[in-house]
C-alpha positions in Angstrom: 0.0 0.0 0.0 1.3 3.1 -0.9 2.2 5.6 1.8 -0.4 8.5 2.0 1.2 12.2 1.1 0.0 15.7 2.1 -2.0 15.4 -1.3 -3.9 12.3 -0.8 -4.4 13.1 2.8 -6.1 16.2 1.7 -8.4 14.6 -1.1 -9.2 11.9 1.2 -10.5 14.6 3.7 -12.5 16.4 0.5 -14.0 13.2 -0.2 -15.7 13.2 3.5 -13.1 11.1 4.8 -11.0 10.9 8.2 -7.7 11.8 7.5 -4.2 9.7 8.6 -3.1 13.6 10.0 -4.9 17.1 10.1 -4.4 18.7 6.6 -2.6 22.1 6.4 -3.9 24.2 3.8 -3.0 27.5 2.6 -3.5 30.6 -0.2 0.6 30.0 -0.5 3.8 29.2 1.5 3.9 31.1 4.4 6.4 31.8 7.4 7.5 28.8 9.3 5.6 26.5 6.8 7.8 23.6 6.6 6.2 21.2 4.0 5.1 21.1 0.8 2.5 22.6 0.0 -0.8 20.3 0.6 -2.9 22.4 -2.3 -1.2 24.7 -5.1 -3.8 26.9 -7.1 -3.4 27.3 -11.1 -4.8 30.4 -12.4 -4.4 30.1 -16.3 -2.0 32.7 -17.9 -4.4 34.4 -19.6 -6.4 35.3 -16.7 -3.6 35.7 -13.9 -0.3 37.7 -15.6 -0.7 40.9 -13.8 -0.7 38.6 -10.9 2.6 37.0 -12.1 4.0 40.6 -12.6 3.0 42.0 -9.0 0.2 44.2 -10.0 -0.7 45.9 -12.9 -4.5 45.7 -15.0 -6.4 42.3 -14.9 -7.9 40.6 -18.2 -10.7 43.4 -17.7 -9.1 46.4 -17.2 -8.8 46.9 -13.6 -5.9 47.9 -11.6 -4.7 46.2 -9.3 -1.6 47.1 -6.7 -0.1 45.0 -3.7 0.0 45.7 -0.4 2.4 45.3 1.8 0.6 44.6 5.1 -0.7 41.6 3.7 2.6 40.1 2.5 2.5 41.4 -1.2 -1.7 40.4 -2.0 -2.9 42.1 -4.9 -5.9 44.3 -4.1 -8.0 46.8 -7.3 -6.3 50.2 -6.8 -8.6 52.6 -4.5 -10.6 54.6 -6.3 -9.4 53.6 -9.8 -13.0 52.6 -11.2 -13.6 51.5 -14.4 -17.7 51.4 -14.7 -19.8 54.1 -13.4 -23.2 53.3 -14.9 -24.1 49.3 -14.9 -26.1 50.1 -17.6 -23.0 50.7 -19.9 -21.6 48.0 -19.1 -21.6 46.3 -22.6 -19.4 49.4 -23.8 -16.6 49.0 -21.1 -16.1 45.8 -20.0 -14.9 43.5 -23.2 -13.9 39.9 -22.8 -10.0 39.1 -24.8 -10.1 37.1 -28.1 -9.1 33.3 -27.4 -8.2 32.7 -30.9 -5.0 31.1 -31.3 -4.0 30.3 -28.0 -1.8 27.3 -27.8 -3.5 25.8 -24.2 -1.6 22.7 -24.2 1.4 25.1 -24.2 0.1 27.5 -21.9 -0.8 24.3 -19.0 2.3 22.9 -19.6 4.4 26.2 -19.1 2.5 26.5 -15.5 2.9 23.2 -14.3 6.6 23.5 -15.4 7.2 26.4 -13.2 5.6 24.6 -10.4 7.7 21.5 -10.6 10.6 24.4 -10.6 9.9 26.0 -7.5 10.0 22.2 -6.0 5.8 21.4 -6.9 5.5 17.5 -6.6 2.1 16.3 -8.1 2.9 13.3 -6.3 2.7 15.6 -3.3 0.6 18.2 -3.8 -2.6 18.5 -5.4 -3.2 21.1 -8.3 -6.3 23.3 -8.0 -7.4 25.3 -10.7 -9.1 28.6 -10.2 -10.4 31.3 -12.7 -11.2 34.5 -10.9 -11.9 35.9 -7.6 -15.8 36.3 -8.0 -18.6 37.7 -9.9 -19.2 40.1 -7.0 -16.1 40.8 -6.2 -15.5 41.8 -9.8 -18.4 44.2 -10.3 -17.1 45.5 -7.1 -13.7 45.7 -8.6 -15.2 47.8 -11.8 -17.6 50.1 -9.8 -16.6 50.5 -6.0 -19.0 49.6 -3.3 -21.4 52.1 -3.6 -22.1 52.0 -6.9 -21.8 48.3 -7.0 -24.2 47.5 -4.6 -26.7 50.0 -5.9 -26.2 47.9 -9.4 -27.0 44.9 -7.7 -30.3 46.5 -6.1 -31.6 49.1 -8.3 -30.2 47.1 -12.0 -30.4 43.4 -11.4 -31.3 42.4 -14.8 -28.0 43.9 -16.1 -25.9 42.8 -13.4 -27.3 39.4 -14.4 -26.8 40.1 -18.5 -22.9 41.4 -17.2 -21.8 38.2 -14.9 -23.9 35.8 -17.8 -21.2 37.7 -20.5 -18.4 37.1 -17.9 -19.3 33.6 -17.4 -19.2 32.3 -21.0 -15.4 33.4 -21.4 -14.2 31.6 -17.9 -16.2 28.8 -18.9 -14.7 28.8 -22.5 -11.1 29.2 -20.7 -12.0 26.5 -18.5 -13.4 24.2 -21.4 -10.0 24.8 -22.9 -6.9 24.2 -20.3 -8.7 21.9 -18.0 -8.2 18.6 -20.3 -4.4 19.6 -19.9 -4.1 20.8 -16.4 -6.0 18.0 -14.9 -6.7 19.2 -12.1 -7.0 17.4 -8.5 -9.8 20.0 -7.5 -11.5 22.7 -9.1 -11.5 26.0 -6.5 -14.4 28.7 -6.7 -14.3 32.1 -5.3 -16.2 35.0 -4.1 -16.2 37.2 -1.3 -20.2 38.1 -0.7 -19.4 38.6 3.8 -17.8 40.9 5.7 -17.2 40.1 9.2 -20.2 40.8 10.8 -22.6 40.4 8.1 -22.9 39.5 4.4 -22.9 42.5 1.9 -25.7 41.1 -0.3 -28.8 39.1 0.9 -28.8 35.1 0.5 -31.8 35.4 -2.2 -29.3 38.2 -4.1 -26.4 35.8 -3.6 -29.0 32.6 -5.2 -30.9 35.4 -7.7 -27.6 36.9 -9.7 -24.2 35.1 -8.3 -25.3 31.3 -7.8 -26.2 30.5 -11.3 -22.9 31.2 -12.7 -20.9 29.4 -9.9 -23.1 26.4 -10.8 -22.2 26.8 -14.5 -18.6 26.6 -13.4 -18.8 23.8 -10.8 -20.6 21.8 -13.4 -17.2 21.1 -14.9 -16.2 19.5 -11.1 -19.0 17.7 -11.5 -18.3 16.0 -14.1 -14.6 15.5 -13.6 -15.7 14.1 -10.2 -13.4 16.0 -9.0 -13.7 18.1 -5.1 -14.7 21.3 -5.5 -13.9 24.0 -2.6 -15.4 27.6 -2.6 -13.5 30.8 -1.1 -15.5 33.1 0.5 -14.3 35.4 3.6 -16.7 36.6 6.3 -20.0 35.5 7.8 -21.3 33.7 4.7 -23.1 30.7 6.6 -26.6 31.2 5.3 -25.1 30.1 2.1 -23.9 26.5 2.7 -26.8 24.9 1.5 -26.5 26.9 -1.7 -23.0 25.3 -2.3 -23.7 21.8 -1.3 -26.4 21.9 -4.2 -23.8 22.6 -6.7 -21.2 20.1 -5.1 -18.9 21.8 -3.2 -17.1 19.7 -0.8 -15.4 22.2 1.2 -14.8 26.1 2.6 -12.2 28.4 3.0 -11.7 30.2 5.3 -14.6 29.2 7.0 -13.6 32.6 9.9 -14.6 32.6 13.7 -17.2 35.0 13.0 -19.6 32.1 11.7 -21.6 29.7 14.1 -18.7 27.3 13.0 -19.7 24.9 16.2 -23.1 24.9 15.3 -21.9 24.4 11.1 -20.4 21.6 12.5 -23.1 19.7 14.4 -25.5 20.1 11.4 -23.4 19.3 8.8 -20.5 17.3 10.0 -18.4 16.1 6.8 -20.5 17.3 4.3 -18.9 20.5 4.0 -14.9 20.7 5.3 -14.2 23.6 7.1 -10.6 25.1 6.4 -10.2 27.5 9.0 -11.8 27.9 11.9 -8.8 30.2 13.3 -8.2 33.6 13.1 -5.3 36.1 15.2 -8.1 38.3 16.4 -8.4 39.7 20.5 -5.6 37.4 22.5 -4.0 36.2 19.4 -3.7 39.4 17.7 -2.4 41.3 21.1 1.5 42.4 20.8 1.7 40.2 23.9 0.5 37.4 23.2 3.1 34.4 24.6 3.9 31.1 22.9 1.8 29.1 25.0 -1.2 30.5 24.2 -0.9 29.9 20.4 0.1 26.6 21.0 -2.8 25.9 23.2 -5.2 28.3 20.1 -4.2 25.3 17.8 -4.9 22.6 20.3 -8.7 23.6 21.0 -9.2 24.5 17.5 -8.6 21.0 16.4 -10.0 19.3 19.4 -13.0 21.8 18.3 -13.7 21.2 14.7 -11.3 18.1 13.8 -12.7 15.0 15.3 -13.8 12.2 12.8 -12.5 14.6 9.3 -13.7 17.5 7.9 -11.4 20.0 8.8 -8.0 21.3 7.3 -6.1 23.8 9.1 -6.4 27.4 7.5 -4.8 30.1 9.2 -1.8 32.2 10.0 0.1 35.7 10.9 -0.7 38.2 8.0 1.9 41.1 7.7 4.5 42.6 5.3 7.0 39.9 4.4 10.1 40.7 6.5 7.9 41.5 9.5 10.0 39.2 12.5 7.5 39.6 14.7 5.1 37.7 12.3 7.5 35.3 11.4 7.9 34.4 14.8 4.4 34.2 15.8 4.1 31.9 12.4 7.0 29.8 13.3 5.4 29.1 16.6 1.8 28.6 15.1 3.1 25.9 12.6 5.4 23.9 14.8 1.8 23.2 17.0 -0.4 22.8 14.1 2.5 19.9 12.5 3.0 18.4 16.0 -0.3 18.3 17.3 -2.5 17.6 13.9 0.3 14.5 12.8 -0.4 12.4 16.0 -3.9 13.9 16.0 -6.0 10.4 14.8 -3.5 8.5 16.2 
């Protein structure tokens, strides 16, 4: 029998499994990560080259800069809006020819570049990804304001705009996924902040749902796991995902009734998170013992018979000591205690 790797552990814990150890997953190597990485995200060329060049303007025209607070993450430029009127949408916001593209080429150049930086398939599982999210685009184009009074006062042309959106990532996908292959297929969106959700569940099922279906339909038939991003308090929206086959959430943050979650739904939906350096954790003070013993009752919490990975870390610019010492701490616990864990 072949001996399980930080990949297979982590499908097997997708698949509604119990795990031989605790699954780390995470957006990217961080400080005091030691191991491979369990879950590397593809985001085709096309879509992601600002993203490879540290900022710049995405496949639609927005800018986007990084910051360095949050270790280099690339965020749309404040205030640099592209759409002011939903309604003119169709004049602004134009999807990039695909003719020609070599996508054999294009998959092969990726996974290339992740076998350089030290990417075992054998180890690691390869998820692809399009795009951060349908809201969190129009967002991008328009602002908040503006974007949320689209949603509200214009929903049949938000609708028409993520429909038009929608046909070129699924025509991308249709194209590089025979030669990615991937392990799992990742959706994103960002519909919660902390305390609440910025749109209403029947907004989020009425203009956002569809088209993450369309896209999941390609998991689906892979039979592949499919995991969806969303930050905040976006509980009321589990069902919604399970009905299109998602098997997991990240970051799944403290702010949800992630106990409860877990009672009701137990493996059905793997939460990757459950952890986040807010009050004690957060405080300039805090000591070593109490992050160790953060990582102990967050797995004793949520970890018991599968369904959890561990998602979570120190955020901050990328020569901050402090953080890489908190980090260094919070990863020798969450190796130590989640390897012996189910044993």
């Amino acid at each position: 029998m072949a001996k399980p790797t930080e990949k297979t552990n982590y499908l097997k814990t997708l698949r509604g499994e119990q795990p031989d150890w605790i699954p780390v997953y995470s957006f990217g190597p961080m400080p005091g990560m030691e191991r491979p990485c369990t879950s590397c995200m593809l985001e085709p060329e096309i879509l992601a080259d600002f993203r490879f060049k540290g900022g710049g303007k995405d496949v639609w025209g927005t800018t986007f800069v990084p910051t360095k607070e949050t270790g280099g993450a690339l965020l749309p430029e404040p205030g640099n809006y592209i759409l002011d009127d939903i309604r003119r949408w169709r004049d602004v916001i134009k999807a990039p020819s695909l003719d020609g593209i070599d996508w054999e080429a294009m998959a092969k150049r990726q996974l290339e570049g992740f076998f350089k930086m030290g990417v075992n398939r054998e180890d690691t599982a390869i998820a692809l990804n399009l795009h951060f999210g349908y809201f969190q685009n129009l967002m991008a184009f328009m602002g908040f304001t503006e974007g949320l009074c689209a949603m509200y006062e214009e929903p049949e042309e938000v609708y028409a705009l993520f429909d038009y959106m929608c046909d070129f990532y699924t025509e991308v996908t249709r194209n590089i996924m025979p030669y990615v292959q991937p392990d799992v297929l990742t959706l994103m969106d960002d519909t919660a902040a902390w305390q609440a959700p910025f749109i209403s569940e029947q907004m989020y099922r009425d203009l956002v749902l569809p088209f993450h279906d369309r896209q999941a339909k390609f998991g689906r038939d892979a039979g592949i796991p499919m995991t969806m991003h969303n930050c905040g308090r976006a509980e009321g929206l589990i069902d919604d995902w399970l009905s299109i086959g998602i098997n997991a959430w990240d970051p799944a943050q403290t702010c949800n009734d992630l106990k409860g979650i877990k009672e009701k739904y137990g493996n059905k939906i793997v939460l990757m998170g459950c952890w986040d350096a807010r009050d004690r954790l957060g405080a300039p003070d805090v000591t070593e013992e109490e992050i160790r013993q953060s990582v102990r009752d967050t797995m004793d919490m949520y970890a018991k018979g599968g369904g959890f990975c561990w998602c979570g870390g120190y955020l901050g610019a990328m020569d901050d000591q402090d953080m890489i010492r908190k980090n260094g701490i919070l990863f020798d616990e969450v190796y130590k205690y989640g390897d012996s864990f189910y044993k």
